[in-house]
C-alpha positions in Angstrom: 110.8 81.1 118.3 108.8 84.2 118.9 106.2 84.7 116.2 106.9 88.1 114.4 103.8 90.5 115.6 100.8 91.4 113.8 100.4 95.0 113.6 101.4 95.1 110.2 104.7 97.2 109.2 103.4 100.6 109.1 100.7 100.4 111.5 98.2 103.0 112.4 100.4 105.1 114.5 101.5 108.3 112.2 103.4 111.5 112.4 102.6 115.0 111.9 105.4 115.8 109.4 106.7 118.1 107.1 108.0 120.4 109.1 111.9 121.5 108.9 112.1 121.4 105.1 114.4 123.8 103.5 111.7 124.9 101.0 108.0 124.1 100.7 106.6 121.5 99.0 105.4 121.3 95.2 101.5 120.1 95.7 99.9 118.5 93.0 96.1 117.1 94.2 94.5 113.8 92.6 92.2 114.6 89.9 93.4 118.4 88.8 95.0 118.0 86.3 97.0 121.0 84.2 100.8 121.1 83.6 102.0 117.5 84.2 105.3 118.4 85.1 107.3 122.2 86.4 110.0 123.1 83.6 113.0 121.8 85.8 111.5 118.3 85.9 113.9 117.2 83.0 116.9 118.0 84.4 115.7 116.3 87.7 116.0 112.5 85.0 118.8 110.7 83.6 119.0 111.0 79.9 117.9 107.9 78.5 119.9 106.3 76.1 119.5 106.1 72.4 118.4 109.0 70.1 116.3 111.8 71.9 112.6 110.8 73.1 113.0 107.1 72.3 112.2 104.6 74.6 115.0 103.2 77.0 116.6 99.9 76.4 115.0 97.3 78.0 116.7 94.4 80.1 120.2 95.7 79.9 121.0 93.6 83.0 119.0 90.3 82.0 119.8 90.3 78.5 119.3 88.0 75.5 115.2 88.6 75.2 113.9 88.2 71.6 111.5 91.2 70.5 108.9 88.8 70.5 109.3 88.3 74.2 109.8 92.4 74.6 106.6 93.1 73.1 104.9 90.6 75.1 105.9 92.3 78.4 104.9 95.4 77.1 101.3 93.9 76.3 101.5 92.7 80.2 102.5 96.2 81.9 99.6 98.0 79.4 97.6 95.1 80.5 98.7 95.8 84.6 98.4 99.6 83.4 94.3 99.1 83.4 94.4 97.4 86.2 93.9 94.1 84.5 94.9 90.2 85.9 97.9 88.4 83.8 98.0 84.8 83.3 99.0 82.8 86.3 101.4 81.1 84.0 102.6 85.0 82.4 103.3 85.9 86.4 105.6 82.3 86.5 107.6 83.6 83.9 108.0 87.4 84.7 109.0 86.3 88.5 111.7 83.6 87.0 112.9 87.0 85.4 112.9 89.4 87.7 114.9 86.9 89.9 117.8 86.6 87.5 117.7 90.5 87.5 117.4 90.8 91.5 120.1 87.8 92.2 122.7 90.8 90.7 121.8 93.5 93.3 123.4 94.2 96.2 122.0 94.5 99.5 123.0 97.9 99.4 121.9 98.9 96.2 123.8 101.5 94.4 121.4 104.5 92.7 122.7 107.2 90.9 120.7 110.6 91.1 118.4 112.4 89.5 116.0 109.7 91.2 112.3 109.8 92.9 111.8 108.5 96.3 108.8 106.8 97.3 108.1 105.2 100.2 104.6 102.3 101.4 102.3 101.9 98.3 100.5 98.7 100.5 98.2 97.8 97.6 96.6 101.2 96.5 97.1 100.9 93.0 95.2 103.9 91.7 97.0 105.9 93.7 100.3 104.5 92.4 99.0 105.4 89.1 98.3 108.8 90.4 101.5 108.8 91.9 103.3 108.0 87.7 101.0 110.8 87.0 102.6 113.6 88.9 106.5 112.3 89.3 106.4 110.7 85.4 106.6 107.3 83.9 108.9 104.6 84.0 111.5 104.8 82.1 111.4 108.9 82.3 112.1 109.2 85.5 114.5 106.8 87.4 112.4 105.7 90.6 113.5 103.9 94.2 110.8 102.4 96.1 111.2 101.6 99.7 108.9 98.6 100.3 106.2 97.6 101.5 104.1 97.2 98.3 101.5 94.9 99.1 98.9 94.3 102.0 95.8 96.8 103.5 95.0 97.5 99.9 92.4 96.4 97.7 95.0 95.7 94.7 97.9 94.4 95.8 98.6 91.8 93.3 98.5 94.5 90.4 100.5 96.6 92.3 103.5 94.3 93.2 103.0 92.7 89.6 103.2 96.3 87.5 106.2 97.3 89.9 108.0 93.9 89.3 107.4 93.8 85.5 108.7 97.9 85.1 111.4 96.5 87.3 112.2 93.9 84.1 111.1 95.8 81.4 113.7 98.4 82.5 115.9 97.1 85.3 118.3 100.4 85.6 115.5 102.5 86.0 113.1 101.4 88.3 114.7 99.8 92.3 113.2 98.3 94.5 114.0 97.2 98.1 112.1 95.0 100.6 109.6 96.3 103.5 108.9 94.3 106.1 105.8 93.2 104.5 107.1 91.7 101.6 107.1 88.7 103.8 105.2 85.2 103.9 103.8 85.6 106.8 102.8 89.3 107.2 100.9 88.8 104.0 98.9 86.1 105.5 97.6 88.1 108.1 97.1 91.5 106.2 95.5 90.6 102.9 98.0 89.5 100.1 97.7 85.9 100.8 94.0 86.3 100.6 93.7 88.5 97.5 96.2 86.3 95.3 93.8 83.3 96.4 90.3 85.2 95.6 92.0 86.3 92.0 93.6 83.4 90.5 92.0 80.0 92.8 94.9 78.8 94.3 98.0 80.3 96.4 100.4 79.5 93.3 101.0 83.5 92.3 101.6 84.0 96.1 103.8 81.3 96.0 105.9 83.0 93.0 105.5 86.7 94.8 106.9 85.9 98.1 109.8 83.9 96.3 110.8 87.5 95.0 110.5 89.0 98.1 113.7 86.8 99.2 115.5 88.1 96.5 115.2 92.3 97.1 117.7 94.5 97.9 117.7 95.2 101.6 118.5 98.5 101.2 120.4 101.3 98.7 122.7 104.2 98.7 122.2 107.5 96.2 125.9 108.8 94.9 126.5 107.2 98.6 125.1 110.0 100.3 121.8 109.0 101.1 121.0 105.9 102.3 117.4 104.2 101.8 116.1 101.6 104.0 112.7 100.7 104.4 112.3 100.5 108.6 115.9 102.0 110.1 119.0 101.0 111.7 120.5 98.1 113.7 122.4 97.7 117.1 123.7 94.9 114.9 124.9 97.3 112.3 127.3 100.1 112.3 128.7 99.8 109.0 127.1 99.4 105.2 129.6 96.8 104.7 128.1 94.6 107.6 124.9 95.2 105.8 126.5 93.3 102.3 127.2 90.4 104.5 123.8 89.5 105.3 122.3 86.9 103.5 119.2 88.1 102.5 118.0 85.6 100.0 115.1 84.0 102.6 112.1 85.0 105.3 112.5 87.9 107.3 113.9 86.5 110.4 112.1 87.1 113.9 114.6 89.1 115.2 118.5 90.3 114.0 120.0 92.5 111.9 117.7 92.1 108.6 114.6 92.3 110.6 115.9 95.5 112.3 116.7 97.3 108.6 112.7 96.4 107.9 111.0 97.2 111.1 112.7 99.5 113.5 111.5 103.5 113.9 113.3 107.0 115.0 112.2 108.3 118.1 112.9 111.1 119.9 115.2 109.5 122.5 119.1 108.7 122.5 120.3 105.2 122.4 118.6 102.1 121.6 114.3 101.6 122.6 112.1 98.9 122.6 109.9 98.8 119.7 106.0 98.9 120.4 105.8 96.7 117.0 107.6 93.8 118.6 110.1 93.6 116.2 112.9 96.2 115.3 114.0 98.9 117.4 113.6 102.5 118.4 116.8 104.8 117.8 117.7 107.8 118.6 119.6 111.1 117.1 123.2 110.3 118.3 122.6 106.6 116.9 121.7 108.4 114.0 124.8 111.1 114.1 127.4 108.4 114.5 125.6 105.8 111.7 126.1 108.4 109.2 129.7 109.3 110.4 131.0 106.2 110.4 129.6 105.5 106.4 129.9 109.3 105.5 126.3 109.8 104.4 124.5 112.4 104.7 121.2 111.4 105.8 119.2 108.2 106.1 115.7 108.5 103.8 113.1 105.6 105.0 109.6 104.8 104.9 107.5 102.6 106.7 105.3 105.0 109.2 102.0 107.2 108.1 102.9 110.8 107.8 99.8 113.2 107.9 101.7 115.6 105.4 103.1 112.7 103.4 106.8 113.3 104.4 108.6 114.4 108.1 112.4 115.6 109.1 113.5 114.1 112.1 117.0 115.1 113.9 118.2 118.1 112.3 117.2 116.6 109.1 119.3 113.6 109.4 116.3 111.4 108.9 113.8 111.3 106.2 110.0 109.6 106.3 108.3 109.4 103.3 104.8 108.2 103.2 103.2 107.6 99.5 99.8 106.1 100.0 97.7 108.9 100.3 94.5 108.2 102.3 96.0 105.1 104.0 93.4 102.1 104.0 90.8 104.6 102.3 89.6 106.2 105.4 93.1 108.1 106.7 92.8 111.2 105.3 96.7 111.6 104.8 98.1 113.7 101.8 100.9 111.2 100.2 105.1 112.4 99.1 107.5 111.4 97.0 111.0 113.1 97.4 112.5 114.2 93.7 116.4 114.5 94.0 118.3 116.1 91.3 121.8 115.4 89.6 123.2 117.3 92.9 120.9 115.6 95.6 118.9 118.9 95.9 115.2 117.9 97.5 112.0 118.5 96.1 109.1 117.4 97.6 106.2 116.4 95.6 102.8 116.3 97.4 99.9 114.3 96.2 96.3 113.3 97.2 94.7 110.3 96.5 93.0 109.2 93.1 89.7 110.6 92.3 87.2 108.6 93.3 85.6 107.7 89.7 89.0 106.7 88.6 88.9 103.6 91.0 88.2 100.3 90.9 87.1 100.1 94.5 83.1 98.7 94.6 81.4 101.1 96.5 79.5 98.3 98.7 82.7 96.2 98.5 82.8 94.2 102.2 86.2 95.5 104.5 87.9 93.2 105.5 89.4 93.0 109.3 93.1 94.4 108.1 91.4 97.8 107.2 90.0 98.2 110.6 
């Protein structure tokens, strides 16, 4: 069988985006800081339950945790928060969690508006923090994240990890879907492998990660208009229903329908091209038109390529990509996105630069290694 290739999922290739939006975007640049948040904001999040201002309810969908064992995850994410290791044993248990949660969801993933967009993270964890700084916290605002969370970075393994344990900590408002480099054997070629060995001595945590990755959603639907995938479409595929029939529970496969969903690109073309990755496809706007006719969605939102202007329209605004790691690899230069959608699926684009630099953890003599060159 035909090895997947080794480009990585996003590449280096990249768009010049942005343009076709409807109304400019909101631009909020690491390290100014001043109002947190515009006025709307609020009415841009789902109410959270309970009496005003109190935290969310934790674990509505896993159920039955003791306070003691609430606390304790709360002590982890703080813990994740600074950017700090948890116990290899603490990761054992919070993945045996997060699977029980992630065994429930769908392939097609059913989100409910107001919700935040975001799209590759790939390890850059203060920049994920920057990113909570200007679209708010878990649970405040309701977040979807497209994949690809690990790899390229330097902290991969704090990123996935805070992601996974907000995913359990408060599993109706934070989803997350696979990219095509949650995968065993893109992350032993692009750094995740390598990072979970250098942190904890052995490939156990890996071992526990990539297990999750069999388990997320494939994809997910917004008040099924908008569908989010992390790649693209399928010549497999022509319905979301074919999509629920995939069984998504192992390694992304070499070639087929699931592998498609992860890898495959728009391109300015009709019909179906080859894809320069080796995997997926290239599709064009009338695959596009008669996708979202047959599932009567509006648009398709997707991440997975570098945009210089962190987000670009393509096809009348049929497709969305949405790029969130600003300066991709720490030497792009890219602005990062994240699209806020309100109660009535209208679009606001929030623009953001990458952390300040003395608000990393990156050693300024640390060695690169080959998958940031």
């Amino acid at each position: 069988m035909t090895p997947l290739p080794v480009h990585g999922g996003s590449g280096l290739l990249c768009f010049r985006g942005g343009a076709g939006s409807r109304s400019g975007p909101k631009r909020r640049e690491g390290g100014r800081r001043g109002a947190r948040e515009p006025e709307s904001k609020s009415q841009r999040r789902r109410p959270l339950c309970g009496a005003e201002g109190a935290a969310a309810p934790a674990l509505t969908r896993a159920g039955g945790w003791a306070m003691a064992e609430i606390s304790d995850l709360d002590r982890q994410i703080e813990q994740l928060r600074r950017c700090e290791l948890i116990k290899e044993s603490e990761v054992k248990a919070l993945c045996a969690k997060a699977r029980e949660i992630l065994v429930e969801e769908s392939n097609v993933q059913r989100v409910d508006s107001p919700v935040t967009v975001c799209g590759d993270i790939h390890g850059q964890f203060y920049d994920l923090k920057e990113l909570f700084r200007v679209g708010g916290d878990v649970p405040e605002t309701n977040y979807l994240f497209m994949g690809d969370f690990v790899d390229r970075g330097f902290y991969s393994v704090e990123t996935f990890l805070l992601l996974l344990a907000l995913k359990v900590r408060y599993p109706d408002r934070i989803t997350l879907i696979r990219g095509n480099h949650e995968s065993r054997q893109i992350t032993q070629v692009y750094g995740f492998y390598d990072e979970c060995l250098r942190k904890y001595g052995s490939v156990t945590v890996w071992r526990y990660c990539t297990e999750i990755f069999d388990y997320l959603s494939l994809s997910a639907i917004i008040d099924g208009k908008i569908f989010c995938v992390h790649g693209g479409l399928s010549p497999s595929i022509q319905t979301l229903d074919q999509i629920r029939t995939i069984d998504r529970k192992q390694e992304v496969p070499h070639d087929g329908p699931m592998c498609d969903l992860l890898w495959s690109d728009p391109e300015d073309t009709t019909g179906w091209g080859v894809s320069p990755r080796g995997a997926g496809y290239l599709f064009g706007s009338d695959v596009v038109a008669q996708f979202n006719a047959a599932n009567d969605i509006d648009m398709i939102c997707r991440a997975h390529q570098l945009v210089m202007e962190g987000y670009k329209w393509h096809f009348n605004e049929t497709v969305l990509t949405v790029w969130s790691a600003p300066n991709y690899c720490y030497r792009c230069g890219n602005v990062a996105a994240i699209l806020e959608l309100d109660e009535h699926l209208q679009k606001d684009f929030i623009i953001f630069e990458a952390a300040p630099q003395e608000t990393r953890g990156i050693p300024s003599k640390k060695p690169v290694a080959d998958y940031f060159l």
